[in-house]
C-alpha positions in Angstrom: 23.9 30.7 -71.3 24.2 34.0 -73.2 21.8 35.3 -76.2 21.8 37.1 -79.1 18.2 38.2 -79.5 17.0 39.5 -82.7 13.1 41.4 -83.0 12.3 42.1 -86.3 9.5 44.8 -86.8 7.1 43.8 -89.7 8.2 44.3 -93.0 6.4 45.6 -95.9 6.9 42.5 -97.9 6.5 39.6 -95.5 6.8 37.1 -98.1 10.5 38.6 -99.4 11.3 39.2 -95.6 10.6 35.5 -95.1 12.1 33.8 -98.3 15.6 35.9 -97.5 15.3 35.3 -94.0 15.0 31.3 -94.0 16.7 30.6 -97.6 19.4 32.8 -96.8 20.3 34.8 -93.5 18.9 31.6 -91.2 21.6 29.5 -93.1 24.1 31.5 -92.8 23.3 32.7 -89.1 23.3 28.7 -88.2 27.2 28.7 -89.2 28.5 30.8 -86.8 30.9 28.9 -84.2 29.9 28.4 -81.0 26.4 28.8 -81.4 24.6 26.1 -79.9 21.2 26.5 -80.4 18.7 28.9 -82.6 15.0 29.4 -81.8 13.3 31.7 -84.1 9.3 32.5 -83.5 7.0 34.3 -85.9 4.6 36.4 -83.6 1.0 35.6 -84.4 -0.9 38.5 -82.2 -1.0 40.2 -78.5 -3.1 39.5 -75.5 -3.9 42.8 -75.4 -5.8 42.0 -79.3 -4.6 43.3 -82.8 -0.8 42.9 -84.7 2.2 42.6 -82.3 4.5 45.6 -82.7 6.9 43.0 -83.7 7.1 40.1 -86.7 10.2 37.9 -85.8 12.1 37.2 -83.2 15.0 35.1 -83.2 17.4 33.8 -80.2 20.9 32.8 -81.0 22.3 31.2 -78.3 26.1 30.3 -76.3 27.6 28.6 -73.5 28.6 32.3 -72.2 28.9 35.8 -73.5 33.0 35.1 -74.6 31.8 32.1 -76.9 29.3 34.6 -78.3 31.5 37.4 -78.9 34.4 34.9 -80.8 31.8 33.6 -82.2 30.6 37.4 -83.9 34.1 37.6 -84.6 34.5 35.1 -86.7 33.9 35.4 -90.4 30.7 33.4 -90.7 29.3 36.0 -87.8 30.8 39.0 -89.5 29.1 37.2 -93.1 25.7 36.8 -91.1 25.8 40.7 -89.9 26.5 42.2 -92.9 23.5 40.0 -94.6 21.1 41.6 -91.7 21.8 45.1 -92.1 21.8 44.7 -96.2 17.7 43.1 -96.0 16.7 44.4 -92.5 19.1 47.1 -91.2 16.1 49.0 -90.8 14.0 46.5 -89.1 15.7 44.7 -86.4 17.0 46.1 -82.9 19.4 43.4 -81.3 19.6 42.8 -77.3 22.1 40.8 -75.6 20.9 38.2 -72.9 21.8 35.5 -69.7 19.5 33.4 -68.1 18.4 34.3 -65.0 
């Protein structure tokens, strides 16, 4: 398995972030060929006590790191990029992944 791995720092509208983001770029995102499963988690706080340093995180996952990188290709993952940087260019870093 391969992964796309999204972390979203917190926004300064959560409520805007979260209306585009599940309306919108989740929708669009869920389009992409290939992808066979998408787990997104909202991060409620840290062990070690206060706000996690991150809001979102969202794993977009393949059979294998070719299936992913067709599947970025295509026009639906090309759609779904340029949606991210145009509401959160600013707030996500993206990490590619395999299981260990």
């Amino acid at each position: 398995m391969a992964k796309l791995i999204a972390l979203y720092k917190h926004p300064e509208n959560k409520e805007a972030f979260d209306d585009h983001y599940f309306k919108v770029h989740g929708p669009l995102t869920a389009k992409i060929p290939g992808l066979r499963e998408m787990k997104v988690t909202k991060f409620t706080g840290s062990p070690m006590g206060g706000e996690s340093k991150y809001y979102l995180m969202c794993e977009m996952i393949y059979d294998d790191m070719e299936s992913m990188q067709q599947g970025m290709r295509s026009a639906e993952g090309k759609a779904s990029g340029k949606d991210l940087m145009g509401f959160a260019g600013n707030l996500v870093t993206l990490m590619f992944g395999e299981d260990a």
